[in-house]
N, C-alpha and C positions, 0 to 999 in steps of 0.2 A: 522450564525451557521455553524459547520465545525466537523465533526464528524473524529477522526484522530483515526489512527492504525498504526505497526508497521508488517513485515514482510519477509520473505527470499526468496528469487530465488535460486535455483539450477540448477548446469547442466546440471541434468538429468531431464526428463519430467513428469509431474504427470501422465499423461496418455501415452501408449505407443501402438500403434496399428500397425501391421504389417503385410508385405502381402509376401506371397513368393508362388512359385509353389509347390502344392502338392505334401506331404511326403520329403520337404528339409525345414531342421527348420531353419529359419533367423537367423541371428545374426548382433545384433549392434556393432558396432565398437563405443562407445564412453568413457570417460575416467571417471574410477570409482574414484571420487574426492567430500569431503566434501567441495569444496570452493565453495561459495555464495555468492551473492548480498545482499545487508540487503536495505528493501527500507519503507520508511516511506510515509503516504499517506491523504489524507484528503476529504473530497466529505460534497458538499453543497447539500440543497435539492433543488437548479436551478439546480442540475445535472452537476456542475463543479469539475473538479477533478486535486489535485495537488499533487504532487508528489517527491521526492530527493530519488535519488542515491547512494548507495557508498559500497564498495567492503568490510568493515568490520563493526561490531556491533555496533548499533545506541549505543550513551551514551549521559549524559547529553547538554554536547556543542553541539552536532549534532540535536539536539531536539530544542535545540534554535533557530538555523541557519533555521528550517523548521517554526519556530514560526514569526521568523524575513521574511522568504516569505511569508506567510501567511498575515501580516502587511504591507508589497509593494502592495500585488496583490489586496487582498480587502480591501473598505472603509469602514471609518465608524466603528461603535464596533463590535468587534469579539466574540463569545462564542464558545470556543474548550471543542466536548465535545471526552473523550476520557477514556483509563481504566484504572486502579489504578497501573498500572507496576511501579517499583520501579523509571525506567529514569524521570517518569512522577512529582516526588515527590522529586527529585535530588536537590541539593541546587545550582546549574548550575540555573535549572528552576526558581526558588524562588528569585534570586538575578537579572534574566533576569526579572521577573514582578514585582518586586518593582522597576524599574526606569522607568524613567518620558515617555520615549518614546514608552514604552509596556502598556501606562494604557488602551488602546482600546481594549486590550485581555482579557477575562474573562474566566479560566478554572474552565469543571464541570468534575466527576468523574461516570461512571459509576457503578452501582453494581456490585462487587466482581463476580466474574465467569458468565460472561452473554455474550459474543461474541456476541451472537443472537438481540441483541439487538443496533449494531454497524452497520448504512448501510457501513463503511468501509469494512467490511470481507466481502460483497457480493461482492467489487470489487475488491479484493483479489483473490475470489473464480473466477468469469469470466474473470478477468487475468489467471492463473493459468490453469484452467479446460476447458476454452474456447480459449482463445486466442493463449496461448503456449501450447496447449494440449498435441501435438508431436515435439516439439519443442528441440532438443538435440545443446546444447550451445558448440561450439569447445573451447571457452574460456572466462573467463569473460566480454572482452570485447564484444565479437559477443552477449553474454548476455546478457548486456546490450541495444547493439543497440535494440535486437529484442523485448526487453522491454517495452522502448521508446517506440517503432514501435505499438506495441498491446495498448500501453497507446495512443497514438493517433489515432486508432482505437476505440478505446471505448470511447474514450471523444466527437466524434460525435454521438452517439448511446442514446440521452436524454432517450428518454422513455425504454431502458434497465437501464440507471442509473437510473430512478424514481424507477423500481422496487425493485433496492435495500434495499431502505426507505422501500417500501410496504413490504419486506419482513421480516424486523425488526418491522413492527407493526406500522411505522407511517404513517400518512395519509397528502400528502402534497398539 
């Protein structure tokens, strides 16, 4: 079982905390820029967490290519459970699981507006609010490395990834 999400990096920080001496207000020097990461994610209840990269908007092929990881790394059948966004229902998708070599994936859908219910967004949220909290990206690339770097960080952290599960209500 494989709970998948979809998400964005920027390179500016969720959290920004800052210190300067008394009565001299700080200033960031970093570049006011809408460009982003777009990263796709997945997390088992062992606490395994998988992850792709790529500097523009997931779409149907790109959802495949993460479905075809999925299919290398773990054996055996698959059940991807994930939410109803349109990529998810894309005819990319649908012609990727009717051939002979995807029949070990099983997609389920969640309910319509339930985030809460995804242990993927709690590792979204401890990427984001923990990991890169003050994290100011000079450019996509450094964005990436430091990505990577907080994903391999929290991929040793089992029992923080258990509680993502606990916080969506499952019990593993």
């Amino acid at each position: 079982m494989v709970f998948v999400d979809e998400s964005a990096f920027y390179l500016l920080p969720m959290v920004v905390r800052t210190y300067s001496p008394r009565g001299q207000t700080p200033i960031l020097q970093v570049p006011l820029s809408y460009d982003h990461l777009s990263a796709i994610g997945g997390i088992t209840p062992e606490g395994r967490i998988f992850m792709q990269i790529q500097d523009h908007s997931y779409k149907g092929p790109d959802v495949v290519r993460f479905l075809q990881l999925l299919l290398r790394e773990i054996p055996g059948k698959i059940l991807v459970i994930w939410d109803g966004a349109s990529i998810h229902r894309c005819k990319a998708i649908k012609n990727f699981t009717s051939r002979d070599d995807a029949q070990r994936i099983h997609l389920e859908r969640l309910p319509a507006y339930a985030p809460e219910l995804n242990p993927q967004e709690g590792v979204w949220n401890l990427l984001k609010r923990v990991e890169l909290k003050n994290v100011c990206g000079l450019n996509l690339q450094d964005l990436r490395l430091q990505l990577l770097r907080a994903k391999e960080r929290l991929r040793h952290r089992k029992s923080t990834l258990s509680q993502c599960y606990a916080h969506a209500g499952y019990r593993l």
